[in-house]
N, C-alpha and C positions, 0 to 999 in steps of 0.2 A: 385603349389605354385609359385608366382612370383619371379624374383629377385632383387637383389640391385643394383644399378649404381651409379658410383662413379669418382669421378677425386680430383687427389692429386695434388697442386702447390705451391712454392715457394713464398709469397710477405714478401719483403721486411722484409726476416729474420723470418718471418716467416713459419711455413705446416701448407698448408691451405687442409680441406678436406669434401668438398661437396659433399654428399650420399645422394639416396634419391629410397625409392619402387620403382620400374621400372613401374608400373601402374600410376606412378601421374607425370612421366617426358611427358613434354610437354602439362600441364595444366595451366591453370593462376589460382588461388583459391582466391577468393573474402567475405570477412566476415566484414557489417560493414564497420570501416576503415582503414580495413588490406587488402593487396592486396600481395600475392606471385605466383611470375610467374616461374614455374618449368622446367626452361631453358635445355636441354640439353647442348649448347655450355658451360653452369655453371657446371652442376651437371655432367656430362660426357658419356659417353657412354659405357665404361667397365663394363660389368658384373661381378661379382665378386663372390664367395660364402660369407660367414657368417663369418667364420673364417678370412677371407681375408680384410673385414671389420673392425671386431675387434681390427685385427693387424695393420689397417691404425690409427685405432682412437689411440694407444697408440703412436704413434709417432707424431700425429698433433698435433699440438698449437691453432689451432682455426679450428674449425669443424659447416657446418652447415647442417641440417640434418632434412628428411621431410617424413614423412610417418607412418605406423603404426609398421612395419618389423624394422628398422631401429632405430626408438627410444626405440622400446622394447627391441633389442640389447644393443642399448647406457645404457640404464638404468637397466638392467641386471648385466650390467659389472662395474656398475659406475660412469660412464662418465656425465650422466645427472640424477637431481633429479626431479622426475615427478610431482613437485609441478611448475616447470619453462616449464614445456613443455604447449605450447597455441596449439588450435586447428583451422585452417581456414579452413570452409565446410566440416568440421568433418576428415581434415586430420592433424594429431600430426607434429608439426613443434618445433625445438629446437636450439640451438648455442650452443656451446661448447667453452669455451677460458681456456690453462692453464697458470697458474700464477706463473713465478718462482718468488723464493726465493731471 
């Protein structure tokens, strides 16, 4: 089973937290007129477990998130509903923003 890779950062008052299957970092995925480039210098290099994941997404404010491992997480837990997840060259691509009050 592959893992997840992930990088947590700060903009401008915001957690930013870009994860993504470790299988699809350092792809460009082209569908159409979508184009996403599965950067490592973006999504990160930390391997992480599942749980480790989980516990990122409950503290970020805006998450974005690429893979089939990863949104089945997100949307497991909540975080995303599978009706907003699009798919580029059949890999599940989502955003996450939370909206305070």
């Amino acid at each position: 089973m592959t893992g997840i890779v992930m990088n947590v950062s700060s903009i401008r008052g915001e957690v930013m937290l870009a994860a993504a299957d470790e299988e699809v970092v350092g792809k460009t995925l082209r569908e159409k007129n979508l184009h996403l480039t599965v950067d490592r210098r973006f999504y990160g290099e930390a391997r992480v477990s599942d749980e480790t994941f989980v516990s990122s997404l409950r503290i970020c404010t805006i998450a974005n998130l690429v893979g089939k491992r990863v949104i089945e997480l997100a949307i497991r837990e909540g975080f995303v509903d599978p009706d907003n997840v699009i798919t580029i060259q059949g890999v599940p691509h989502a955003q996450y923003a939370r909206l305070s009050a």
